[in-house]
C-alpha positions in Angstrom: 48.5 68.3 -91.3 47.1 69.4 -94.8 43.6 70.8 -93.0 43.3 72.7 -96.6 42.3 69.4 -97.9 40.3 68.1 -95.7 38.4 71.7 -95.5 37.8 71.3 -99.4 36.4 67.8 -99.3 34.0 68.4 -96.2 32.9 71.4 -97.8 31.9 69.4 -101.3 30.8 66.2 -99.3 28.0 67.6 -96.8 26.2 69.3 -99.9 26.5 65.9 -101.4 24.7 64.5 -98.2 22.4 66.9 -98.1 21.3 66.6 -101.5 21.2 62.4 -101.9 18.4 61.2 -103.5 17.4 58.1 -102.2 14.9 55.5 -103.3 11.0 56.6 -103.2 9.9 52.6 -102.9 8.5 51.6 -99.5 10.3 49.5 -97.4 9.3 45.8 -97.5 11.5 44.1 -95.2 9.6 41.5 -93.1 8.9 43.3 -89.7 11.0 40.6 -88.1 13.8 42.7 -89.9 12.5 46.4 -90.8 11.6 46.5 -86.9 15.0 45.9 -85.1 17.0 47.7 -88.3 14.9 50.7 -87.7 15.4 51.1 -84.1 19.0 50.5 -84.4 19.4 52.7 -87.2 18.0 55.0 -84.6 20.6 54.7 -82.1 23.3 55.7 -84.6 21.6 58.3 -85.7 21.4 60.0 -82.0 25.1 59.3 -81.9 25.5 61.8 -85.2 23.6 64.9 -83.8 25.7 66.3 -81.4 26.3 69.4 -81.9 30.1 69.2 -81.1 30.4 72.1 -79.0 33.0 70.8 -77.0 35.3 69.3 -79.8 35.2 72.7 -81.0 36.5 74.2 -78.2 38.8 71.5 -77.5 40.3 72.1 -81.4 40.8 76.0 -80.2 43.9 75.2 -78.5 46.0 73.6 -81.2 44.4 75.8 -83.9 47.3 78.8 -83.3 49.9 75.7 -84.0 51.6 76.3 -87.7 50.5 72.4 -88.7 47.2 72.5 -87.8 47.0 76.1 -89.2 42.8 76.0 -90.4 42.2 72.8 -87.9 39.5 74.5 -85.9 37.6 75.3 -89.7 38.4 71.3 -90.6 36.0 70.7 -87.1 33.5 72.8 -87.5 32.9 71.2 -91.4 33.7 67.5 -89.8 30.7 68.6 -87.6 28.4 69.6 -90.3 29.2 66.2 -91.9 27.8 64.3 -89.1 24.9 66.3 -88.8 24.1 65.3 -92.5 24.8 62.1 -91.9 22.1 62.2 -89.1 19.5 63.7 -91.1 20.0 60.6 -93.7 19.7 58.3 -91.1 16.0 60.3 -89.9 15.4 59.9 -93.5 16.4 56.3 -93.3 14.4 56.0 -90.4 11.1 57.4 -92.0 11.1 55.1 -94.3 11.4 52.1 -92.2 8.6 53.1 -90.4 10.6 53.9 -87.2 11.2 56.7 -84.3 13.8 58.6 -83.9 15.5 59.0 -80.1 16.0 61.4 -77.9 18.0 59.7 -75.1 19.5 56.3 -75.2 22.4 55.1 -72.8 25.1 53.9 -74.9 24.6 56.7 -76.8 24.9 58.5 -73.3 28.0 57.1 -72.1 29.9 58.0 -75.3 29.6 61.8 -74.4 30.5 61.7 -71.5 33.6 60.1 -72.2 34.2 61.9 -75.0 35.1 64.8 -72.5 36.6 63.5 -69.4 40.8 64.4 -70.9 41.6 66.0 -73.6 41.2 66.7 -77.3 43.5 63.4 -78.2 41.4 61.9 -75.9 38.2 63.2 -77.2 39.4 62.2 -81.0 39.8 59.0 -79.6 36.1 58.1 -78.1 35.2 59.5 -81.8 37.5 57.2 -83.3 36.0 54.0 -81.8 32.8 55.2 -82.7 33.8 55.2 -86.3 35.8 52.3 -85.9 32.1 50.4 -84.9 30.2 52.5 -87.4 32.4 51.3 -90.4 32.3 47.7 -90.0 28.4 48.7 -88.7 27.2 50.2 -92.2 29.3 48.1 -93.9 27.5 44.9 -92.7 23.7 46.7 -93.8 25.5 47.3 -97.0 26.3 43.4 -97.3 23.3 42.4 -96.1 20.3 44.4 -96.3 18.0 44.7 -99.6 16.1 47.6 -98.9 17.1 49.9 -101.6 17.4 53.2 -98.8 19.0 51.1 -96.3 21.4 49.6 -98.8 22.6 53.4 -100.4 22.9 55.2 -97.3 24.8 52.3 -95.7 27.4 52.9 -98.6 27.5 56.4 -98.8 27.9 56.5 -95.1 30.5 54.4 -95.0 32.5 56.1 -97.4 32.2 59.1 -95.6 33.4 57.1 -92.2 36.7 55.8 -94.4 37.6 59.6 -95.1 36.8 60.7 -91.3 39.0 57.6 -90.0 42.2 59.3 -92.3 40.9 62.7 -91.4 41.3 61.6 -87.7 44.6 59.7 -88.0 46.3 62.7 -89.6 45.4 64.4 -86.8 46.4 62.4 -84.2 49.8 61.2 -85.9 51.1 64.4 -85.2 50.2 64.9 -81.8 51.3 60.8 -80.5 54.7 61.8 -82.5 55.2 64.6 -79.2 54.5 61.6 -76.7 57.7 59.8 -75.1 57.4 56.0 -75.3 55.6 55.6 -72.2 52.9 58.3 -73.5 52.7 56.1 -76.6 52.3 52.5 -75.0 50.0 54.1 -72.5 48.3 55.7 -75.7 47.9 52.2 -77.6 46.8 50.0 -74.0 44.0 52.3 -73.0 42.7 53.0 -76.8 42.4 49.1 -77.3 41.1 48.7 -74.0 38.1 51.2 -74.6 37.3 50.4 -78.1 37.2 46.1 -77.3 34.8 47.2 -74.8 32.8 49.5 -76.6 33.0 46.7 -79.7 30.9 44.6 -76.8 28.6 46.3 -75.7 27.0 47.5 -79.3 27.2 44.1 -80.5 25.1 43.0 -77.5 23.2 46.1 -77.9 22.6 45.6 -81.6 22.1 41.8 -81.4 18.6 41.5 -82.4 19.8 43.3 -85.5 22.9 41.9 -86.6 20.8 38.6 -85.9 17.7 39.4 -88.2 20.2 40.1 -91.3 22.4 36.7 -91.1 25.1 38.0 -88.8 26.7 36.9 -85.6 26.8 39.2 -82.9 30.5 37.4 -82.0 31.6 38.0 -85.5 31.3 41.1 -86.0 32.6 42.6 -82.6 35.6 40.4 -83.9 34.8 42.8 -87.0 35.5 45.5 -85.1 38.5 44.5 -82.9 40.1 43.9 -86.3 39.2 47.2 -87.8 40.9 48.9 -84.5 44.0 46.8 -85.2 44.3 48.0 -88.9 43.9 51.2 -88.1 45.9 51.4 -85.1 49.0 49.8 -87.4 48.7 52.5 -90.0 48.4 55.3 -87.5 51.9 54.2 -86.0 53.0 53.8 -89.4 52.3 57.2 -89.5 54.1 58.6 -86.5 57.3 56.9 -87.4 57.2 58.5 -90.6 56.6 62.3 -88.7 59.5 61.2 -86.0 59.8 63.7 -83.0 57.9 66.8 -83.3 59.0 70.4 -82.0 55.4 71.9 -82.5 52.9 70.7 -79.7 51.1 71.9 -76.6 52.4 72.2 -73.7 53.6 69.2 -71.4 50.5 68.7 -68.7 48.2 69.4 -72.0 49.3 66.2 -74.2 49.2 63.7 -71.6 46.2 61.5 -71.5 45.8 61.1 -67.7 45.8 65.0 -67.3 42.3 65.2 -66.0 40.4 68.7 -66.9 38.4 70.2 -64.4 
């Protein structure tokens, strides 16, 4: 994994967020948009301020591995990325005349998961997120005129694209040290999770999606076929690495090894 790379372009990128100019027009959406947009808007912006505390410490054990020599820096910038990203969306926010959250229970569940296995599996609960969040801020791009809505959305999404590729290098080298039960097992649960996940915000988000033109049952099919392009390249991936020599112990790659 070339974490050199990816060190270099988080490092450029969060200045980048941090220093975005957006827009200094109000917002005038009809409330029967700017209302729902802002509250989910919201919700994604609780999901990127986490702190990542434990997805640091996860990325501790493979950090002493020769190929992901520099991974643990690579987390700690991917962190300060979504934290910018968070402050745009409070920004966002702001100007649609919203509140930011301090609890909300999809938001909730997420991480909680996020922690229940191990660092693949913690990658992977990321992974849907940004799965969702692409096709997500993709869709405001498409559809919403608000000026601040519309450049966020793409300059978030752009950054999702990069963290999708940032997380499949990753996790292409660790699935090559599964056997092919480890790797079906890998592929079953990781479409499992993410279809329902893919449910549950387009419920969640409804209202939304709704208020700009869009089907709720369109785009979670949006998002199940965002997970199958992505899965596709990341086992395109894997076959290219083969068998790997360099990897964690046994008990610590397997994705049913529960951590107390």
């Amino acid at each position: 994994m070339n974490t050199q790379a990816w060190i270099t372009h988080f490092e450029r990128n969060t200045r980048l967020n941090d220093t975005l100019e957006l827009p200094t027009e109000p917002c005038t959406l009809p409330d029967a948009t700017r209302v729902p947009l802002a509250a989910s808007i919201a919700t994604f912006q609780l999901g990127e301020s986490g702190t990542g505390s434990r997805l640091r410490r996860y990325a501790r054990e493979v950090a002493p591995l020769e190929n992901f020599r520099g991974y643990q820096r690579a987390i700690d910038l991917f962190v300060a990325e979504e934290q910018s990203h968070s402050r745009l969306l409070a920004r966002t926010v702001e100007h649609l005349g919203g509140k930011l959250l301090t609890k909300q229970w999809t938001n909730s569940v997420f991480r909680r998961l996020r922690f229940l296995v191990n660092l693949e599996f913690a990658i992977q609960v990321l992974l849907t997120a940004e799965l969702i969040a692409e096709v997500y801020f993709g869709t405001l791009y498409l559809r919403c005129s608000d000026p601040v809505v519309n450049k966020v959305s793409h300059k978030l999404l752009r950054d999702e694209m990069k963290h999708l590729a940032f997380q499949r290098d990753f996790l292409s080298e660790r699935i090559a040290t599964f056997n092919d039960l480890g790797r079906w097992l890998w592929r079953a649960q990781f479409q499992v999770i993410h279809a329902i996940t893919a449910t549950v915000v387009a419920w969640d988000h409804r209202h939304t999606l709704r208020a700009l033109g869009v089907n709720p049952a369109d785009f979670r099919q949006r998002c199940l076929q965002a997970w199958t392009r992505y899965q596709e390249r990341l086992e395109a991936e894997v076959v290219k690495l083969g068998p790997s020599s360099t990897h964690l112990p046994h008990e610590s790659s397997l994705l049913w090894d529960r951590r107390s």
